[in-house]
Each structure stands twice: as structure tokens, then as C-alpha cells.
C-alpha positions in Angstrom: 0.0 0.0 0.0 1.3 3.7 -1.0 2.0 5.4 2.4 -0.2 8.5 3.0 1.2 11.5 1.8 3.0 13.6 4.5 1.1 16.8 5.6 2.8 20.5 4.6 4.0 22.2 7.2 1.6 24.8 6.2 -1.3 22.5 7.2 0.0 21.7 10.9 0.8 25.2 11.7 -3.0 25.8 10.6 -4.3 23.7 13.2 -1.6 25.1 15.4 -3.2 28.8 15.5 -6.5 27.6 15.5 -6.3 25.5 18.7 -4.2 28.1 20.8 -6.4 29.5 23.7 -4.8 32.0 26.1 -5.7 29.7 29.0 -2.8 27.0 27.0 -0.3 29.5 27.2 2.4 29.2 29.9 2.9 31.9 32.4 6.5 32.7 30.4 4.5 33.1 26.9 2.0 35.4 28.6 5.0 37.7 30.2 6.9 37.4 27.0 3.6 38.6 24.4 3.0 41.2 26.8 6.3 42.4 26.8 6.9 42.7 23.0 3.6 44.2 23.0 4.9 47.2 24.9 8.3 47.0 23.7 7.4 47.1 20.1 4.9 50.0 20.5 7.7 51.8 22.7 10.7 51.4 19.3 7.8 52.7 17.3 7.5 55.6 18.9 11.0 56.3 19.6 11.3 56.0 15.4 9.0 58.2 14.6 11.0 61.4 16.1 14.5 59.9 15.6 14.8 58.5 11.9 13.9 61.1 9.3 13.3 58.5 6.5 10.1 57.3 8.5 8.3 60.8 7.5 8.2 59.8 3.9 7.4 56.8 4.5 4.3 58.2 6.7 3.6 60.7 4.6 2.9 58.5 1.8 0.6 56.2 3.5 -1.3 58.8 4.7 -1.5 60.5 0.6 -2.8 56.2 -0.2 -6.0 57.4 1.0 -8.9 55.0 2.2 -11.3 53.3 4.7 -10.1 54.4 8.1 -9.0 51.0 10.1 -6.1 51.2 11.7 -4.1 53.8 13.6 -0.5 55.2 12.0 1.3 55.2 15.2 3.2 58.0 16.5 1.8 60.3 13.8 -1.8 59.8 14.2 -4.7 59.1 11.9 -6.4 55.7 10.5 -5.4 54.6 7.4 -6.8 50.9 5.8 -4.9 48.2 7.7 -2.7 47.0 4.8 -1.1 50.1 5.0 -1.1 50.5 8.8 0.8 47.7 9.0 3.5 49.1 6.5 3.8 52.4 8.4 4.4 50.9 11.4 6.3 48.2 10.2 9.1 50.3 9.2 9.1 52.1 12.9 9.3 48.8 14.2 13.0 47.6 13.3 13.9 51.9 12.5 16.1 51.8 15.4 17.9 48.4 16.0 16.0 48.6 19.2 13.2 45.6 18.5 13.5 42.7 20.1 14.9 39.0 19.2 15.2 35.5 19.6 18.8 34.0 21.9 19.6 33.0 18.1 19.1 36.3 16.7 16.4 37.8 14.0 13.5 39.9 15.0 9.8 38.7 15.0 8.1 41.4 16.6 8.9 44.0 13.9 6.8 41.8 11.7 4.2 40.3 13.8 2.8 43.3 16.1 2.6 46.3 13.1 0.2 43.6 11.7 -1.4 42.4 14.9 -2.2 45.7 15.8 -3.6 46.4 12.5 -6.3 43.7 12.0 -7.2 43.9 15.7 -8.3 47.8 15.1 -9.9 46.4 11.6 -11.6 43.9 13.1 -12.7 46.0 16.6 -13.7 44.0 19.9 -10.1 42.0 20.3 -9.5 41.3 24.2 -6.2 41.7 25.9 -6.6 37.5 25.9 -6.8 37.5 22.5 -4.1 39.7 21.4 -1.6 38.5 23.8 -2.7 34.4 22.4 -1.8 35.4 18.7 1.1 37.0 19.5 2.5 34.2 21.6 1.6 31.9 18.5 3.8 34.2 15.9 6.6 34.1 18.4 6.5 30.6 18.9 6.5 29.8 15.3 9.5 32.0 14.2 11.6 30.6 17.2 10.7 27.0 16.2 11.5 27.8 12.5 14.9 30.3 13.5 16.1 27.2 15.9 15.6 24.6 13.2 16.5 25.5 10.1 20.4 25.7 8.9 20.5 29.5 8.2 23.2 30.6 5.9 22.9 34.2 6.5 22.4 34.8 2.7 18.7 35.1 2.8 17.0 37.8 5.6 15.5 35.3 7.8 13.4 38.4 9.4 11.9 38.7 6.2 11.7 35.7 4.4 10.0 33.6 7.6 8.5 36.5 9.2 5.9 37.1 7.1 4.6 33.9 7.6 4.7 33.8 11.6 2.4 37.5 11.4 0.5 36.6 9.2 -0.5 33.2 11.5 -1.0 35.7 14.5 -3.1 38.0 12.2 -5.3 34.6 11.2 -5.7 34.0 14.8 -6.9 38.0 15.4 -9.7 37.7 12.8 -10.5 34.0 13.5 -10.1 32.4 10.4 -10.5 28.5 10.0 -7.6 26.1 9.9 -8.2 25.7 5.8 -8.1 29.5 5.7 -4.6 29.9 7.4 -3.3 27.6 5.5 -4.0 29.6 2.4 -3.0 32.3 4.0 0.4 31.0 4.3 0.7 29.9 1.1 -0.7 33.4 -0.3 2.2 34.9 2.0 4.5 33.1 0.1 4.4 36.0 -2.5 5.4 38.2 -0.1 8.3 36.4 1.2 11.5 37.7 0.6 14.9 39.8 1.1 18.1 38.8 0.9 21.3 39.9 3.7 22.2 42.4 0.9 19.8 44.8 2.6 21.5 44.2 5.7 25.0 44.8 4.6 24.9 47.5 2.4 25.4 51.1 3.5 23.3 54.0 2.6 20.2 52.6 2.0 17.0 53.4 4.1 15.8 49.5 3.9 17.7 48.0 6.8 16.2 50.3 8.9 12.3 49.9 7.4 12.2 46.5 5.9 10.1 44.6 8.5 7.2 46.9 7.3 7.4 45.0 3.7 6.4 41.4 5.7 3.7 43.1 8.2 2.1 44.6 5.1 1.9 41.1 3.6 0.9 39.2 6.2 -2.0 41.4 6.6 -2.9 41.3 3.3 -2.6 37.6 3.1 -4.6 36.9 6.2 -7.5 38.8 4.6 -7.3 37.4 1.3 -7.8 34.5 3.0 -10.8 35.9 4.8 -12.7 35.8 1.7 -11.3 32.2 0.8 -8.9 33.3 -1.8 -6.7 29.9 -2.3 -2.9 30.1 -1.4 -0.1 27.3 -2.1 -1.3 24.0 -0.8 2.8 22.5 -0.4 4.1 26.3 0.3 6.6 25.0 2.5 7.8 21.8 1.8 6.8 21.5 -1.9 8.9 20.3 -4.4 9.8 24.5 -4.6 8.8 25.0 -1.3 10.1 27.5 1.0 12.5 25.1 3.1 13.4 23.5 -0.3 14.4 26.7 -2.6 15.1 29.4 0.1 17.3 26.8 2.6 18.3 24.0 0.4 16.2 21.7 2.4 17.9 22.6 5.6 15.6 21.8 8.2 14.3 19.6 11.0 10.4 19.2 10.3 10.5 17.1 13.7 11.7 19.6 16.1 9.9 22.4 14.5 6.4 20.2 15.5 7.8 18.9 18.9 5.4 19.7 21.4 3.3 22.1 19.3 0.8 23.7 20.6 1.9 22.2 24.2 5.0 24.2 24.5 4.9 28.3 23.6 8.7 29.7 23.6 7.8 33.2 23.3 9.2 33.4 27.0 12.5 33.2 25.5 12.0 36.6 23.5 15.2 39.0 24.4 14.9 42.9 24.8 17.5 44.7 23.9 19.0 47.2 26.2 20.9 49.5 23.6 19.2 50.7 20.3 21.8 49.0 18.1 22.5 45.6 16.2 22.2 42.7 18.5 25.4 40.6 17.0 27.5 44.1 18.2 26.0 44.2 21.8 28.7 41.6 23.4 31.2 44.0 21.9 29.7 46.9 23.5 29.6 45.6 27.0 32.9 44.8 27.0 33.9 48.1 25.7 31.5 49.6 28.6 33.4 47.1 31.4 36.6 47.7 30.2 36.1 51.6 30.5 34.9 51.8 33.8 36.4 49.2 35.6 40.3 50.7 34.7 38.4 54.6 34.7 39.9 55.0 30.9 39.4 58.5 28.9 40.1 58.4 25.6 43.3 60.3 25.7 44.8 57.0 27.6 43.5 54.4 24.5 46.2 53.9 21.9 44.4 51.0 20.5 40.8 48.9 21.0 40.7 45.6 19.2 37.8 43.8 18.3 37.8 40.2 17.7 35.4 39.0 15.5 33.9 36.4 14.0 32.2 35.6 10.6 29.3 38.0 11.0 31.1 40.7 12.9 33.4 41.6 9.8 30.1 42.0 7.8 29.6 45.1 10.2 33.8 46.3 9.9 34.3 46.3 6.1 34.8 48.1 4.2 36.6 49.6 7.8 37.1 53.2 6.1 33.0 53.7 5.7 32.6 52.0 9.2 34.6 54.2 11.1 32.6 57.1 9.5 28.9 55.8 9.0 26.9 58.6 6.7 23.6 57.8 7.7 22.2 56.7 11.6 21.4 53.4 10.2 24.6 52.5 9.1 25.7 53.8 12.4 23.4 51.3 14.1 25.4 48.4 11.8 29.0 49.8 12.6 30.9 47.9 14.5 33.9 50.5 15.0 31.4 53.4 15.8 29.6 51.6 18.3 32.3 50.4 20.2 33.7 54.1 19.8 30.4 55.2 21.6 30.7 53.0 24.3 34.1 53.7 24.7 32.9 57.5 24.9 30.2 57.5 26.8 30.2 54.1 28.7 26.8 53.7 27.9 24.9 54.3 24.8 21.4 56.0 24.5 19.0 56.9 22.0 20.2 60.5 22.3 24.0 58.7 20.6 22.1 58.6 17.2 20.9 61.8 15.9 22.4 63.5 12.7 24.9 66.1 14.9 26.0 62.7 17.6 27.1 60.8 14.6 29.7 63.8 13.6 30.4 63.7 17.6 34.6 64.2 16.9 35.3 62.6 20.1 33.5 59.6 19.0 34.8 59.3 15.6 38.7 59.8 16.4 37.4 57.1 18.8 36.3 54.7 16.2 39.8 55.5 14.5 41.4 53.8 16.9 39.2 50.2 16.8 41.5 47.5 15.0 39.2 44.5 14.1 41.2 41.0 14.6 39.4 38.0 12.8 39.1 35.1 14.6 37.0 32.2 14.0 36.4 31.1 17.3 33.8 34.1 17.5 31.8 32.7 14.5 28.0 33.2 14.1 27.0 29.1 14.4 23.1 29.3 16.2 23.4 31.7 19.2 24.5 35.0 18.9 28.2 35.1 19.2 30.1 36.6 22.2 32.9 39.2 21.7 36.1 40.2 23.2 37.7 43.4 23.0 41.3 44.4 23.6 42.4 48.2 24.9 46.0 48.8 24.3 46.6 51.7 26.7 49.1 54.3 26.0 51.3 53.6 28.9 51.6 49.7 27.4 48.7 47.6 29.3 46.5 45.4 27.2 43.4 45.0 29.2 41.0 42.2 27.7 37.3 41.2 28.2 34.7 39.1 26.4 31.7 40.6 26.4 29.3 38.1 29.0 26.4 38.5 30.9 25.0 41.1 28.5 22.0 43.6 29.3 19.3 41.8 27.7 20.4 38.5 27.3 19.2 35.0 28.2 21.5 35.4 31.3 20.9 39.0 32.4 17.6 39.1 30.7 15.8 42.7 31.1 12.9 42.8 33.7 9.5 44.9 33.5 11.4 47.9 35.1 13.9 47.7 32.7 11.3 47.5 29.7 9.2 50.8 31.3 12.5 52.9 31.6 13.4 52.3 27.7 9.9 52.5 26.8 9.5 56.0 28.3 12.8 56.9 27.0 11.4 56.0 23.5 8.3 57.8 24.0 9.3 60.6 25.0 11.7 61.1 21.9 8.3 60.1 19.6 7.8 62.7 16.9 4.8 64.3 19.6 6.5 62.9 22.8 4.4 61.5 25.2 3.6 63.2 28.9 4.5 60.7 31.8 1.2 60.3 32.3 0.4 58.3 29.0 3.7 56.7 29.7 2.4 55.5 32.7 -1.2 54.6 31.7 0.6 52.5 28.4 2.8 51.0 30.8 -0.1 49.7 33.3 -2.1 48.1 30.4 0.5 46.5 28.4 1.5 45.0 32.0 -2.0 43.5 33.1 -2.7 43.2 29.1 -4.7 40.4 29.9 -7.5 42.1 31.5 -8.5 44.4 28.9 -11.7 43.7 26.7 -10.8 46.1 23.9 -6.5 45.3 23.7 -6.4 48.6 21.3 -6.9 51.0 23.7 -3.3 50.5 24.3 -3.2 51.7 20.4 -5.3 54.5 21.1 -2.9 56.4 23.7 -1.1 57.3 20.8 
């Protein structure tokens, strides 16, 4: 007898998002969808009065026209929620500052724009409801981050994370388990980017690209709605996703292991300095090193950074690192962070403005970072540590690897942390928020779980 035919992945992750009730959800998954919830709204904010490209992108949104669904955040008005999502989408990865799995790659940029949008389409979503479908997008992009052999030549923020919102925006509006599924494979058309995006300098995509996959998902999940038919082998097809984008690099079995029993999203990091996560190990060994020997700049001949695979991609070409033209290449400079933490023993959002990037203190500081390959820093699954080396001028070499990081799995940031970068964000929003609305966003993103209409949150903007 010809065995059955083995199900797409597409087709279990259905039934996946349509079985997930809040009261299945782990105390973790709860802290950790609240959390990104907050966090996500709070990097939004803090785009829209810190990156300039956002404005255009805004403004032309807001010229699209149509129905008034969904909030532009920040900015204010309702625009259709395709294009909600898009706007706020390219806030939510603007400044580095989004969160990220312990492997690295951002989900939340993707999922919440378009969680946030279908929710204030729909109307009536509970704080039980919002925080369920965002556990199940995180969830899914961890399993799929964790379990696929990533090359770093596709943008896996991109390419995957269209699919994991637009299974959190099918769970928002309630579709069936036939309807996801075409909704996946209709996302399909939307999947894409390559690490081209990421390397580059001077282009405005690295900072705006997750609003690309929140627009789709969005649109996916309503096509769906009105049973529009997607790609019935999407992911495991003969041309599949796993099988053209990854070479069939994956482990189907570990990606379904205890789904729907287990939700990860506890395991989401925050990140404590508005920059590239791969850089902050780097950073926090520049920041130890500094304060622990009470250096100034005058005593540093030399600060060496070791670096792996990925860490060159962020030191070459070194001449245009040292000297980033735009604030989002800054945010990708390995030399110019480490020359801001060496500076300022700290970094802020206040570090990334047009006139701190010309800072000369920090730039003849970034003249002095020598990067030193070494493969033992490598990018294999987790994010890779790094050391640094400060050659003094009197002839010490002090040396650190950057451990224990601010926002890591082992000094992971709590709810206080979260409210002090969130009103630090918000208050740098292009109309900064009084402390009041800081404090009122903070209290029902925290206790998210008792609200009957979750958008109010939305509505603070």
C-alpha cells in the first residue's frame, strides 16, 4: 500500500493557531507577548522622532488614501490596515531597538505592526486574544529560527517572518484552519529579502524593511478571509520555501515537537541598547573595560575587536565604518559603536541623531578600533560573544569578552527595565508622550490580559 502523503507544514501550523487558547499558554509566553507588546509600540514611537526616512514613508501612506481602520502610530490618523501595518512596520525595526530571539532575527517588527492592524480592523479583540496570537507568531519563528540551517544569505526576518504574522493576524480575525493555511501559502508571494539589505550602506531599507512582511501578512490573512486559495505545499513542496530558500535545511520534527503544548515566546530578548544585537557583546565589553580601569580616551592607543564571521560584515569596508553617513549604518558599525561605548560608557538613544554621529570625540574614537578575525567568535546558532582588547598608552593590554550582557538569556531585562526604555522612546516620539500616557501605556500593556478592547493601548497614541 502507497503510504499516505505527508502533511505540509503549512497545514499543521494551521491547526496550530487555531487550537491556541490564552488559558494554554504558559505563564512565560504570557510575560513574553505582553512584553513585546509594549516593547514594540515603545521602538515605534522612539522611530518616529528619531529616523527622518520614516516621515516619507508616513507621509505617503497617509496620501494612499482609504477606509479608516487602523491607527498610524506616532503620527496619528487611520489609514486601511494594509497600510497601517507598513507604516508601522518600518518604525518597528527603525532603530535596531526591536527585540529578538537568543539565536538572533527579529519577529516582533513583523508580527505586532500587523497584529495591531487587524485587531483595530476587526474591533472588539481582548487583551486574551491579542496577547494568544502574539504568543503563537513568536512561537513559530523561534521553532523555525532554531531549526533551520540558516546561511545568512537570505534575511530570515523577512523571508519567515511574514509567515509567523500573518498566523497571528489569522488567529486576530478568527479564520479557520483551511483559511490559514491559504494564508500562508498566499504569504508566500510576499516572502523575501536577501542579507544584501543588511550589509549594504546608505540605504533606508535596513532600517524599514520589516514593514514589507507586516504589510503582507495582513494582506494575506484577509485574502484568505474571503477564501482566496494560497499554495497547498508552500513549505515543503517540491519548490517549497524550506526547499528553494534553505536547500532543504531543516528539521520538520523539532519544529512540530510539542506544538501547541509548549509556547517559547518566553524566550523573546529585549535589547538594552538601540543597536545591532550581534554588536552588543562588543559593547559591553567596551563599557566594562572603560569603567572598571576609569579610561578617557586620551589613555587608549588602540581597542581591538575580535570578530567572527558575521562581525566583519559590520567592519568592512573599515574606512565607511569608522565614518557611518547615515544613523542606520551607524546602528550596523561595529567600529562606531564600540567608539560610543568607549565615549560614553553607555549608549542611548540621544547617541544617534544627525549632529552625535559627527560627535569628533567619537569618531577619532572609532579610529582607533582594529578589528582582529578570529574564528572562534563565528556566528553558528546563538548570537556570538565578543572580546575586546584596549591597548593603553602607557603599554597595558586589558582584555574582556563581552558576557552577561544587558538583555540577554543570562541577564535578561525585567519589567522595570522595559518601562525605563519605553518611556525613553516615547518621550523622543515625533509628539513625545507626557508621563502620564507613559504610565497609563505601561499599566495596560503589564495587566494586558485584563483588557476587553486590547487597542486602547493603540489609542494612547
Amino acid at each position: 500500500m502507497k503510504p499516505a502523503k505527508q502533511r505540509d507544514l503549512s497545514c499543521e501550523i494551521a491547526d496550530f493557531c487555531v487550537a491556541t487558547r490564552f488559558e494554554k499558554l504558559s505563564p512565560s509566553a504570557v510575560d513574553g507577548a505582553k512584553k513585546s507588546i509594549l516593547d514594540t509600540l515603545g521602538v515605534c514611537l522612539g522611530a518616529s522622532g528619531k529616523e527622518p526616512a520614516v516621515r516619507a514613508m508616513v507621509d505617503f501612506v497617509k496620501e494612499s488614501g482609504g477606509r479608516a481602520e487602523s491607527s498610524i502610530l506616532a503620527f496619528g490618523g487611520r489609514v486601511p490596515a494594509i497600510m497601517a501595518a507598513f507604516a508601522n512596520g518600518a518604525m518597528a525595526h527603525c532603530l535596531d531597538y526591536d527585540d529578538q530571539t537568543p539565536w538572533g532575527q527579529h519577529s516582533a517588527s513583523s508580527i505586532l505592526p500587523a497584529v495591531f492592524a487587524v485587531s483595530e480592523r476587526k474591533g472588539g479583540v481582548s487583551g486574551k486574544q491579542m496577547i494568544s496570537a502574539v504568543a503563537v507568531g513568536q512561537d513559530l519563528f523561534n521553532r523555525l529560527r532554531s531549526n533551520i540551517d540558516w546561511h545568512k544569505d537570505w534575511n530570515f526576518s523577512t523571508v519567515m517572518g511574514v509567515f509567523c504574522a500573518t498566523a497571528a493576524s489569522g488567529c486576530i480575525l478568527g479564520l479557520s484552519s483551511d483559511q490559514i493555511a491559504h494564508a500562508l501559502g498566499i504569504a508566500s508571494m510576499q516572502s523575501c529579502g536577501t542579507m544584501e539589505v543588511i550589509d549594504s550602506t546608505g540605504s533606508d531599507l535596513r532600517a524599514m524593511y520589516a514593514g514589507f512582511p507586516a504589510k503582507g501578512a495582513v494582506l494575506a490573512a484577509l485574502l484568505a478571509e474571503r477564501n482566496i486559495s494560497g499554495v497547498p505545499a508552500v513549505f515543503e513542496g517540491k519548490h517549497g520555501i524550506m526547499n528553494r530558500y534553505f536547500d532543504g535545511r531543516y528539521d520538520r520534527q523539532k519544529i512540530l515537537e510539542a506544538l501547541g503544548q509548549s509556547y517559547t515566546g518566553g524566550l523573546t530578548l529585549y535589547k538594552r541598547w538601540p543597536a545591532v544585537g550581534t554588536a552588543h557583546s562588543h559593547i559591553h565589553a567596551t563599557i566594562e573595560l572603560m569603567t572598571q580601569h576609569d579610561l578617557q580616551l586620551a589613555d587608549v592607543a588602540e581597542i581591538r575587536v575580535y570578530v567572527g564571521d558575521y562581525h566583519q560584515r559590520m567592519c568592512d569596508p573599515i574606512e565607511i565604518r569608522r565614518v557611518p553617513a547615515t544613523l542606520v549604518d551607524a546602528k550596523f558599525s561595529l567600529p562606531f559603536l564600540v567608539a560610543i561605548a568607549a565615549v560614553r560608557r553607555d549608549m542611548r538613544l540621544s547617541d544617534f541623531t544627525e549632529e552625535a554621529i559627527r560627535n569628533p570625540d567619537v569618531l577619532a574614537a572609532a579610529q582607533k578600533v582594529i578589528p582582529i578575525p578570529d574564528s572562534a567568535f563565528d556566528w553558528k546558532l546563538e548570537l556570538p560573544p565578543g572580546r575586546i582588547e584596549i591597548v593603553t598608552n602607557d603599554g597595558r593590554k586589558l582584555a574582556r569578552v563581552g558576557l552577561d550582557i544587558p538583555g540577554s538569556a543570562e541577564n535578561p531585562l525585567s519589567w522595570e527595565d522595559l518601562f525605563r526604555k519605553f518611556a525613553d522612546c516615547a518621550s523622543a516620539a515625533f509628539h513625545p508622550w507626557t508621563a502620564a500616557q507613559i504610565d497609563r501605556a505601561f499599566t495596560m500593556a503589564s495587566n494586558l490580559e485584563q483588557l476587553d478592547d486590547a487597542t486602547e493601548l493603540l489609542r494612547l497614541t
